[in-house]
mmCIF file of the N, C-alpha and C atoms, coordinates in Angstrom:
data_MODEL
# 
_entry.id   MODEL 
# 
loop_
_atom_site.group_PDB 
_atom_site.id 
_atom_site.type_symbol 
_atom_site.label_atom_id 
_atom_site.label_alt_id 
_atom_site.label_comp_id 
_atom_site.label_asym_id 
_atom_site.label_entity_id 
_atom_site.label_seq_id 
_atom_site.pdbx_PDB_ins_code 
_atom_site.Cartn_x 
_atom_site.Cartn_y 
_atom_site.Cartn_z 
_atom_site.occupancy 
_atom_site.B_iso_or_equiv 
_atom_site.pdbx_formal_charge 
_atom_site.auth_seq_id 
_atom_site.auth_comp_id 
_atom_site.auth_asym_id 
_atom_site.auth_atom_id 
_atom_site.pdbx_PDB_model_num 
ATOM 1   N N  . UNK A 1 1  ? 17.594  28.029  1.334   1.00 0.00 ? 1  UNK A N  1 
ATOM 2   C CA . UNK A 1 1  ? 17.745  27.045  2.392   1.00 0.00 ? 1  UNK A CA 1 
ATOM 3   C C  . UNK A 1 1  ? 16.437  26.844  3.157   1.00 0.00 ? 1  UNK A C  1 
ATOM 4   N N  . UNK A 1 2  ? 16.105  27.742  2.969   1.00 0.00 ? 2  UNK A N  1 
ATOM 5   C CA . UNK A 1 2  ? 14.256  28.044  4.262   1.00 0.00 ? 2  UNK A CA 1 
ATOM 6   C C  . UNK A 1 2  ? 13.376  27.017  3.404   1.00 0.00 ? 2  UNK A C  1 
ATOM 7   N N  . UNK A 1 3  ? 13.444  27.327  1.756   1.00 0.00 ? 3  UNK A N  1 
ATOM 8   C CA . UNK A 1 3  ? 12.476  26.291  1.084   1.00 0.00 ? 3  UNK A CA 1 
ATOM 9   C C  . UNK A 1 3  ? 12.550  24.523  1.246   1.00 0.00 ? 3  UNK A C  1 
ATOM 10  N N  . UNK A 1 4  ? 14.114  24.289  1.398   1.00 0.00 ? 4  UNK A N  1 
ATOM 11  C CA . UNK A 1 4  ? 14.551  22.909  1.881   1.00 0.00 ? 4  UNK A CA 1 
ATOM 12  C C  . UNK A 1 4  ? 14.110  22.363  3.328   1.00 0.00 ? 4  UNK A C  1 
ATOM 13  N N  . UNK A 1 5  ? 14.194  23.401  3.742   1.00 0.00 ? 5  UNK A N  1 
ATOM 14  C CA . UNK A 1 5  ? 13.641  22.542  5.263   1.00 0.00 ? 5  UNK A CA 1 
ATOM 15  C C  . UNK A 1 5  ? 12.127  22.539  5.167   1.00 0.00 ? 5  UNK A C  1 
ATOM 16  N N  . UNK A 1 6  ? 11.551  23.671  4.486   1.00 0.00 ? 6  UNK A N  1 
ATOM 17  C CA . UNK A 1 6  ? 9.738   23.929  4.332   1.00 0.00 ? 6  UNK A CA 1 
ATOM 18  C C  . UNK A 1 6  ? 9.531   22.286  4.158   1.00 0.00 ? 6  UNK A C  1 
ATOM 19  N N  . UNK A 1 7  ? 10.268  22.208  2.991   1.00 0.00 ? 7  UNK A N  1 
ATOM 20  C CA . UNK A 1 7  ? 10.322  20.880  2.487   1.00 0.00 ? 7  UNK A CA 1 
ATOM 21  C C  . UNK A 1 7  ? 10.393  19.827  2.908   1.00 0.00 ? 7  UNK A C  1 
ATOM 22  N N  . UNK A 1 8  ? 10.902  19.745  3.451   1.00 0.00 ? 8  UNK A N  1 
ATOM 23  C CA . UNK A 1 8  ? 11.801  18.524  4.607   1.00 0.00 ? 8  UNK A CA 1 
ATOM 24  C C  . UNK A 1 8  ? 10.373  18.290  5.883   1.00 0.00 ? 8  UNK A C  1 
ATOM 25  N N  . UNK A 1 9  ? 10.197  19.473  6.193   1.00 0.00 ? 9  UNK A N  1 
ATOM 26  C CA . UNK A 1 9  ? 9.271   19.338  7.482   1.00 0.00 ? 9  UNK A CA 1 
ATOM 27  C C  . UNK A 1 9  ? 7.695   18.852  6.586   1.00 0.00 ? 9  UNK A C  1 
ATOM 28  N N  . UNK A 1 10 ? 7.284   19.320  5.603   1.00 0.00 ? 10 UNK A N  1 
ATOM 29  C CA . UNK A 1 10 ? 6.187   18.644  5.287   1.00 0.00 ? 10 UNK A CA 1 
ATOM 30  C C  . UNK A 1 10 ? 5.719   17.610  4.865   1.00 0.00 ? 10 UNK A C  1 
ATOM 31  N N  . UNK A 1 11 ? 7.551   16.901  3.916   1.00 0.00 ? 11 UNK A N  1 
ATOM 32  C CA . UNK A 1 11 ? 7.327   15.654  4.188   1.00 0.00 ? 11 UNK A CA 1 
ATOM 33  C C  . UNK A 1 11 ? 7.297   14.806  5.471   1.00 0.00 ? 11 UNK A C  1 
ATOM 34  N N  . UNK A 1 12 ? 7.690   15.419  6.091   1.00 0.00 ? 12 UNK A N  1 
ATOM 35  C CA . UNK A 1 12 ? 7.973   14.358  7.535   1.00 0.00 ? 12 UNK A CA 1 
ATOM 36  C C  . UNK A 1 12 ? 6.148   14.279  8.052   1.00 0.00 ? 12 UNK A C  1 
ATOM 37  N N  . UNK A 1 13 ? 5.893   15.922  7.964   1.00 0.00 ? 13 UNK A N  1 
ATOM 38  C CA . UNK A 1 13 ? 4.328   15.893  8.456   1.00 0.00 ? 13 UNK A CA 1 
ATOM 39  C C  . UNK A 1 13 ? 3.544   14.624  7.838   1.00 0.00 ? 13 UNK A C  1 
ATOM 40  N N  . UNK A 1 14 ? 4.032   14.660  6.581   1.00 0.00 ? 14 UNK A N  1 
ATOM 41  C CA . UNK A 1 14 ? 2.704   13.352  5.746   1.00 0.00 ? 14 UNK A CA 1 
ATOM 42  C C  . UNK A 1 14 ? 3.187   12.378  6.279   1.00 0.00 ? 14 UNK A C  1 
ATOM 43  N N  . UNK A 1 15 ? 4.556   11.768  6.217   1.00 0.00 ? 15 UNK A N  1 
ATOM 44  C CA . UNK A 1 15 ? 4.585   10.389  6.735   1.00 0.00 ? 15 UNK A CA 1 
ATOM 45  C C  . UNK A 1 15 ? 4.238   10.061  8.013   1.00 0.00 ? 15 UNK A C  1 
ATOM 46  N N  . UNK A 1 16 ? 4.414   11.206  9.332   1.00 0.00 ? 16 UNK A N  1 
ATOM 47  C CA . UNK A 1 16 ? 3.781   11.331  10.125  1.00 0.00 ? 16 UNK A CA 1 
ATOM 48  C C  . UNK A 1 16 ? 2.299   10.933  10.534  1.00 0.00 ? 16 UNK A C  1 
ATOM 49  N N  . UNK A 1 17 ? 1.636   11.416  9.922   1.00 0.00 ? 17 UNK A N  1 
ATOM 50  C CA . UNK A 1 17 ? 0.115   11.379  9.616   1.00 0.00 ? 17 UNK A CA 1 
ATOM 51  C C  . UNK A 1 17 ? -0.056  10.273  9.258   1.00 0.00 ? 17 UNK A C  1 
ATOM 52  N N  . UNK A 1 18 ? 0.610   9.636   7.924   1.00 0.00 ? 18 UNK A N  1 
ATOM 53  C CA . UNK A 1 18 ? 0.073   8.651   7.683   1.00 0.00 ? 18 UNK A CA 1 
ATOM 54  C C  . UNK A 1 18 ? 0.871   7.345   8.679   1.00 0.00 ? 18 UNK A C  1 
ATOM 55  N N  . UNK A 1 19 ? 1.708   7.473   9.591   1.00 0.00 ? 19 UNK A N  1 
ATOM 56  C CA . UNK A 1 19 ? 1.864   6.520   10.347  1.00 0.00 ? 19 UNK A CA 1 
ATOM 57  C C  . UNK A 1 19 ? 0.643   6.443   11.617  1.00 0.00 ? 19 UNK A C  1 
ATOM 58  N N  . UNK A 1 20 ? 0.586   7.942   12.047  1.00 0.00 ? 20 UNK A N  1 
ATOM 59  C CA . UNK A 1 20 ? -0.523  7.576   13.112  1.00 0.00 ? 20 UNK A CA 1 
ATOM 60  C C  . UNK A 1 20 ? -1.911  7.528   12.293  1.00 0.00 ? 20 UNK A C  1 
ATOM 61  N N  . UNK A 1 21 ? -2.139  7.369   11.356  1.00 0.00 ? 21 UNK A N  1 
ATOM 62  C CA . UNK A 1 21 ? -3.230  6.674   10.959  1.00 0.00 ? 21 UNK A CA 1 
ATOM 63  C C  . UNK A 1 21 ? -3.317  5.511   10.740  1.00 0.00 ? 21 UNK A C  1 
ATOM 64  N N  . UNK A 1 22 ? -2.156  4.668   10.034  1.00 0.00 ? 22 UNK A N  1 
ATOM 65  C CA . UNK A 1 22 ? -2.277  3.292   10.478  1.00 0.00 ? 22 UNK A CA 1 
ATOM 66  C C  . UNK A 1 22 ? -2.165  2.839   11.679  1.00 0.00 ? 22 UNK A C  1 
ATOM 67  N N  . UNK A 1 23 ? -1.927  3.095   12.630  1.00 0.00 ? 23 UNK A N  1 
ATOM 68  C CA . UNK A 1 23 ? -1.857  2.484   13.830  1.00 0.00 ? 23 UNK A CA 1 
ATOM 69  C C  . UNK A 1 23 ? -2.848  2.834   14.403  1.00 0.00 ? 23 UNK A C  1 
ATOM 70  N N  . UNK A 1 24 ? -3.928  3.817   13.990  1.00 0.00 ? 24 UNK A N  1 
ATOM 71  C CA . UNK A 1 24 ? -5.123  3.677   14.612  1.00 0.00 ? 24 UNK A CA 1 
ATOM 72  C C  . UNK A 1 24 ? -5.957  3.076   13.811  1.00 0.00 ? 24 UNK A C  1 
ATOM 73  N N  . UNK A 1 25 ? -5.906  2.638   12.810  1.00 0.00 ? 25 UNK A N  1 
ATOM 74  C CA . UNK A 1 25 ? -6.913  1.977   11.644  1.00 0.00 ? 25 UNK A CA 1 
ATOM 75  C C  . UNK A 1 25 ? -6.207  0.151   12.569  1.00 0.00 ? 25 UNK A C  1 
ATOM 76  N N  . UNK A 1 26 ? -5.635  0.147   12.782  1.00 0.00 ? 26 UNK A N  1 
ATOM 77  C CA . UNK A 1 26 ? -4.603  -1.292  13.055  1.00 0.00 ? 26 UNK A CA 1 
ATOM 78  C C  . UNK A 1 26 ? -5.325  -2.348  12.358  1.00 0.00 ? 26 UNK A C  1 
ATOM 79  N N  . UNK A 1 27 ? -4.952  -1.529  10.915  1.00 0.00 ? 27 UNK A N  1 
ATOM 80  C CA . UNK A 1 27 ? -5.331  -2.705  9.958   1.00 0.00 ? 27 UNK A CA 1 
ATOM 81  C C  . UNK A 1 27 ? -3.490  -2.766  9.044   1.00 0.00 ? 27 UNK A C  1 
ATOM 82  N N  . UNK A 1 28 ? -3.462  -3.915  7.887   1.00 0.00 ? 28 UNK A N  1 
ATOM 83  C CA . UNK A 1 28 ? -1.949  -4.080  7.579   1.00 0.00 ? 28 UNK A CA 1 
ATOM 84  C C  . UNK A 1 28 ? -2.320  -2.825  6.176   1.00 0.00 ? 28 UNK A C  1 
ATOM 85  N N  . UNK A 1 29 ? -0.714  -2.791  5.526   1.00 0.00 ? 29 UNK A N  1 
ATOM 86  C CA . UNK A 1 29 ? -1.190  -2.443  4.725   1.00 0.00 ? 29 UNK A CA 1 
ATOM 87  C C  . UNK A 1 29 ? -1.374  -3.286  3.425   1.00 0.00 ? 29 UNK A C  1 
ATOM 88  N N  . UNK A 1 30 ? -2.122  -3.075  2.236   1.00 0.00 ? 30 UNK A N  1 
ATOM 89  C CA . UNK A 1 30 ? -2.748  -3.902  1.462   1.00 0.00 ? 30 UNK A CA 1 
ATOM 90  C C  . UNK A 1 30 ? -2.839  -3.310  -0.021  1.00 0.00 ? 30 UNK A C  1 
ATOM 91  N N  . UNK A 1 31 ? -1.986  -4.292  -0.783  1.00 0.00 ? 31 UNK A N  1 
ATOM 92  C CA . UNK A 1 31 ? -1.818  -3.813  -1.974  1.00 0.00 ? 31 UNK A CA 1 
ATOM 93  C C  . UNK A 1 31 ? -3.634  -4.459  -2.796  1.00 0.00 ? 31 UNK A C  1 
ATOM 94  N N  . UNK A 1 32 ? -3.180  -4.486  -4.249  1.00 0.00 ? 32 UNK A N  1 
ATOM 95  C CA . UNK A 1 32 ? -4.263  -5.112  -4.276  1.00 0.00 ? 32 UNK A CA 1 
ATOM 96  C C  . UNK A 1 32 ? -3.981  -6.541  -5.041  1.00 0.00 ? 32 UNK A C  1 
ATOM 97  N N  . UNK A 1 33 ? -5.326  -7.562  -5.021  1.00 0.00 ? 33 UNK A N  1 
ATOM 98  C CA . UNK A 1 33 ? -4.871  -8.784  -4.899  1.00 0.00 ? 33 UNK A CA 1 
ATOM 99  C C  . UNK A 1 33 ? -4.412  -9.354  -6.157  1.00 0.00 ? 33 UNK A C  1 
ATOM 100 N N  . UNK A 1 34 ? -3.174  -10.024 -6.434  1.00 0.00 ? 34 UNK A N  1 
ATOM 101 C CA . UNK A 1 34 ? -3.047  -11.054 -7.042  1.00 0.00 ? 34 UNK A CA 1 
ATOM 102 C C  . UNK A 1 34 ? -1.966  -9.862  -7.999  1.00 0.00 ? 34 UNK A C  1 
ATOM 103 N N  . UNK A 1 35 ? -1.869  -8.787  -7.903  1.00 0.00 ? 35 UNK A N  1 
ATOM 104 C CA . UNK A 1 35 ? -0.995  -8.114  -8.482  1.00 0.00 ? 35 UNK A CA 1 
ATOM 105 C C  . UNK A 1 35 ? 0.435   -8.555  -8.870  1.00 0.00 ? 35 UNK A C  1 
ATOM 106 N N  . UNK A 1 36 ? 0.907   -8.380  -7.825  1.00 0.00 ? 36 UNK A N  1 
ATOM 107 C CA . UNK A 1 36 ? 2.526   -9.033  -7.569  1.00 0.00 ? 36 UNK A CA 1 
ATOM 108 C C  . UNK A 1 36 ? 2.947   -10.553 -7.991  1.00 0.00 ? 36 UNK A C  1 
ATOM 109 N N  . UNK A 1 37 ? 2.073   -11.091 -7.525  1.00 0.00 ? 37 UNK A N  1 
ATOM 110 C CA . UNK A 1 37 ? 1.887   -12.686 -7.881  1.00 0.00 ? 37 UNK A CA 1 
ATOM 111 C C  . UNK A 1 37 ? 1.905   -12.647 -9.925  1.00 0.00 ? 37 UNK A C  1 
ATOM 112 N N  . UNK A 1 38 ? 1.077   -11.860 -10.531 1.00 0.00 ? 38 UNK A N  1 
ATOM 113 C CA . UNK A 1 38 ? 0.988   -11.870 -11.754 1.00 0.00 ? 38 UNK A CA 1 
ATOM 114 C C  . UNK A 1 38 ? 1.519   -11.079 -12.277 1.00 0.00 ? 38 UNK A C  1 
ATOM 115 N N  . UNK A 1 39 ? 2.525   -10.315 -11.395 1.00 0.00 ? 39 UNK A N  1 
ATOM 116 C CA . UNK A 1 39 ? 3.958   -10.062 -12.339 1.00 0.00 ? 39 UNK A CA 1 
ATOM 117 C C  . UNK A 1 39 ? 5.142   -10.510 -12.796 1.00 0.00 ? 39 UNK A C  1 
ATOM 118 N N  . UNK A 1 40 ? 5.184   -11.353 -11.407 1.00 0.00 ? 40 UNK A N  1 
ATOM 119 C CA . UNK A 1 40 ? 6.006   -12.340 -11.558 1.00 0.00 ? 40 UNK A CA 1 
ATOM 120 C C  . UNK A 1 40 ? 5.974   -13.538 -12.267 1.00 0.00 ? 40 UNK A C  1 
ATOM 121 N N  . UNK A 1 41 ? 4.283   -13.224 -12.989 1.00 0.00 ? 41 UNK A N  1 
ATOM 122 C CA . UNK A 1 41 ? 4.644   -14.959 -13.916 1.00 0.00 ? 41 UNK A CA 1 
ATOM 123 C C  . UNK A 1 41 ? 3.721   -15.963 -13.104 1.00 0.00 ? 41 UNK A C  1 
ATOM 124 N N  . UNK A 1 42 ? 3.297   -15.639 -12.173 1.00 0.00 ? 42 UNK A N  1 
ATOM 125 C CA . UNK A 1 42 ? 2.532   -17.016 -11.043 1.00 0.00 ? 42 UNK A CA 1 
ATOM 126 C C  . UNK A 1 42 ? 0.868   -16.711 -11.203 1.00 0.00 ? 42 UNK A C  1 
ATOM 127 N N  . UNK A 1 43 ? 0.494   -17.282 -12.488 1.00 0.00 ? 43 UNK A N  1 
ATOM 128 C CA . UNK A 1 43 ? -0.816  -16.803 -12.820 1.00 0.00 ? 43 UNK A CA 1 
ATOM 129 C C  . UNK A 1 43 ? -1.738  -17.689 -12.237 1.00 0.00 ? 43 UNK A C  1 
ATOM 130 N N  . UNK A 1 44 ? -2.733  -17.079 -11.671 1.00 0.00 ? 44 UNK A N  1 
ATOM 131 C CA . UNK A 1 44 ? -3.720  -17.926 -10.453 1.00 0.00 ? 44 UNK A CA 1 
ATOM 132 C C  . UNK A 1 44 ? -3.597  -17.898 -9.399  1.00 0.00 ? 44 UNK A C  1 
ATOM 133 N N  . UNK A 1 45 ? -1.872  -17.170 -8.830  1.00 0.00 ? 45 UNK A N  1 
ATOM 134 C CA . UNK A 1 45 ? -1.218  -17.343 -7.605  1.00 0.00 ? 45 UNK A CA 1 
ATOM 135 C C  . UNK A 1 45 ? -2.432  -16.323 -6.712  1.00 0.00 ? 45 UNK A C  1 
ATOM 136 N N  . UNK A 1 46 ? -2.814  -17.370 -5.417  1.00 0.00 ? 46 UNK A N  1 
ATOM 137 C CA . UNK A 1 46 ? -3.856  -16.083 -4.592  1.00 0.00 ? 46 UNK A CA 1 
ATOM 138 C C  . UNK A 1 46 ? -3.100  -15.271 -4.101  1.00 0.00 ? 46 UNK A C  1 
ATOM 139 N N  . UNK A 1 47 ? -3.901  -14.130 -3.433  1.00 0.00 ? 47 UNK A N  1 
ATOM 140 C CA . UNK A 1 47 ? -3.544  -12.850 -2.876  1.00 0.00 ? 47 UNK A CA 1 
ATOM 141 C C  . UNK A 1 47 ? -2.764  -13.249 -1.034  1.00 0.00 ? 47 UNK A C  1 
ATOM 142 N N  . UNK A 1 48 ? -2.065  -12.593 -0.850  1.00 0.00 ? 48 UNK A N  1 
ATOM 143 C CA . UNK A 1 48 ? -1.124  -12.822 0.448   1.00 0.00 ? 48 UNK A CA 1 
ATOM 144 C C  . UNK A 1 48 ? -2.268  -12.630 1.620   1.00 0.00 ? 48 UNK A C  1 
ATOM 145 N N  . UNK A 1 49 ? -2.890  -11.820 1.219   1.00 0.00 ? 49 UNK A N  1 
ATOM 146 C CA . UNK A 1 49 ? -3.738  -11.230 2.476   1.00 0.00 ? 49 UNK A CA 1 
ATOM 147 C C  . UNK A 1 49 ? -5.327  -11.546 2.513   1.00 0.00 ? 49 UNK A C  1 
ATOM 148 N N  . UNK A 1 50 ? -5.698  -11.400 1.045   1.00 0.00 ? 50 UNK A N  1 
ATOM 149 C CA . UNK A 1 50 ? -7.478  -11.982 1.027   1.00 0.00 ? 50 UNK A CA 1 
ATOM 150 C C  . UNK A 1 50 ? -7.568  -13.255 0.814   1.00 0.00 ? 50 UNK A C  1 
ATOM 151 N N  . UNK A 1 51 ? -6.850  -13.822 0.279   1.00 0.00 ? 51 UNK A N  1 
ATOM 152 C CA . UNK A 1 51 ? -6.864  -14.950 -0.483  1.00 0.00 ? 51 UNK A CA 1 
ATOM 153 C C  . UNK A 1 51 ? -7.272  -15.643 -1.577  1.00 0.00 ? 51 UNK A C  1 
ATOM 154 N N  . UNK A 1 52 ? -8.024  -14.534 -2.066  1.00 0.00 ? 52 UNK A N  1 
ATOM 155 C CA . UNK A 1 52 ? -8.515  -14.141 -3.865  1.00 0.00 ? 52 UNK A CA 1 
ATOM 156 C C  . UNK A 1 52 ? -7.157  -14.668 -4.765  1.00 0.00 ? 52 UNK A C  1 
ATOM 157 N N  . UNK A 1 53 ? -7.896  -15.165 -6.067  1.00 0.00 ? 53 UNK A N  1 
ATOM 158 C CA . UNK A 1 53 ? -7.158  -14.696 -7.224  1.00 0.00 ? 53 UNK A CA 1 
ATOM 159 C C  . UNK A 1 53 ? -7.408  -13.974 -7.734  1.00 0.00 ? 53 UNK A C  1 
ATOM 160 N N  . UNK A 1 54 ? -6.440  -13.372 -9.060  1.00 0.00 ? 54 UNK A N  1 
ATOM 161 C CA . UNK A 1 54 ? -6.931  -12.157 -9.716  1.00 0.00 ? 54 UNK A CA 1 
ATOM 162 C C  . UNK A 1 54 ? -8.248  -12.270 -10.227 1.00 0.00 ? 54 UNK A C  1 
ATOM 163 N N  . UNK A 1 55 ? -9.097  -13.483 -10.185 1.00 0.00 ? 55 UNK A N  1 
ATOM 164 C CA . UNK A 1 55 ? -9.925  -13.721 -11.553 1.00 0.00 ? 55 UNK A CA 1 
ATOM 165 C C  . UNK A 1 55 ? -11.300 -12.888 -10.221 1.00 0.00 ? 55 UNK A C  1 
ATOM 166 N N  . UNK A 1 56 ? -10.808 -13.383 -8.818  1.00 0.00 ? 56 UNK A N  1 
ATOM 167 C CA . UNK A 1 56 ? -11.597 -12.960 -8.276  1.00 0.00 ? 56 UNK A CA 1 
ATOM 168 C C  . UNK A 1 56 ? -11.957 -11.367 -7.696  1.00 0.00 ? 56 UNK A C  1 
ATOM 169 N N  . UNK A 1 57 ? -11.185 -10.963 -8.294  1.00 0.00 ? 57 UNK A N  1 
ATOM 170 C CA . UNK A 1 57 ? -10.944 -9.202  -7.977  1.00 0.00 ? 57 UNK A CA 1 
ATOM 171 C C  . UNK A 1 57 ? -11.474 -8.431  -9.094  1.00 0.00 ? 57 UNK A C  1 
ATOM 172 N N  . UNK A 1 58 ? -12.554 -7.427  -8.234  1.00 0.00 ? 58 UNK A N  1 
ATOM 173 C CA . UNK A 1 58 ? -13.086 -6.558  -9.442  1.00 0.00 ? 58 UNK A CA 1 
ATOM 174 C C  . UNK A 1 58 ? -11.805 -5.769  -10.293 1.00 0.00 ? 58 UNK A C  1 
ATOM 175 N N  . UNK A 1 59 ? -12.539 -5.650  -11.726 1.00 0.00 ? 59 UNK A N  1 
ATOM 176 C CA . UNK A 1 59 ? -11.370 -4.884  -12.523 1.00 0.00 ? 59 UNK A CA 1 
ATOM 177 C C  . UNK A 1 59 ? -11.903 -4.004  -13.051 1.00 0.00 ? 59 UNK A C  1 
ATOM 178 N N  . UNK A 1 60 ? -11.584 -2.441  -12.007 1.00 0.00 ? 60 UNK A N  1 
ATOM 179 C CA . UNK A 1 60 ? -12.652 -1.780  -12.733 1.00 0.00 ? 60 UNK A CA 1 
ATOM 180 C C  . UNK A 1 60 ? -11.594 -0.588  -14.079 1.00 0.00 ? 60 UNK A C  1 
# 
């Protein structure tokens, strides 16, 4: 039971962390561009947030 909560509490620590780090970065968060758009089939579709297309995103 001790290992479940170990458990429990360290995930909470990371999401923790990583919430007060976005809110001090107070930037969004950001996939990368043109991904989603070209899964769905919408080829050329720009990015939500940069406004790139894929053609314009390094591919490394």
């Amino acid at each position: 039971m001790i290992e479940l909560i170990g458990a429990f509490v360290l995930f909470a620590l990371a999401f923790l962390s990583i919430g007060i780090g976005m809110v001090i970065k107070k930037k969004p968060v950001a996939g990368s561009c043109g991904g989603l758009n070209n899964a769905l089939g919408e080829e050329g579709a720009p990015c939500t947030i940069c406004g790139r297309t894929s053609g314009g995103c390094d591919s490394s």
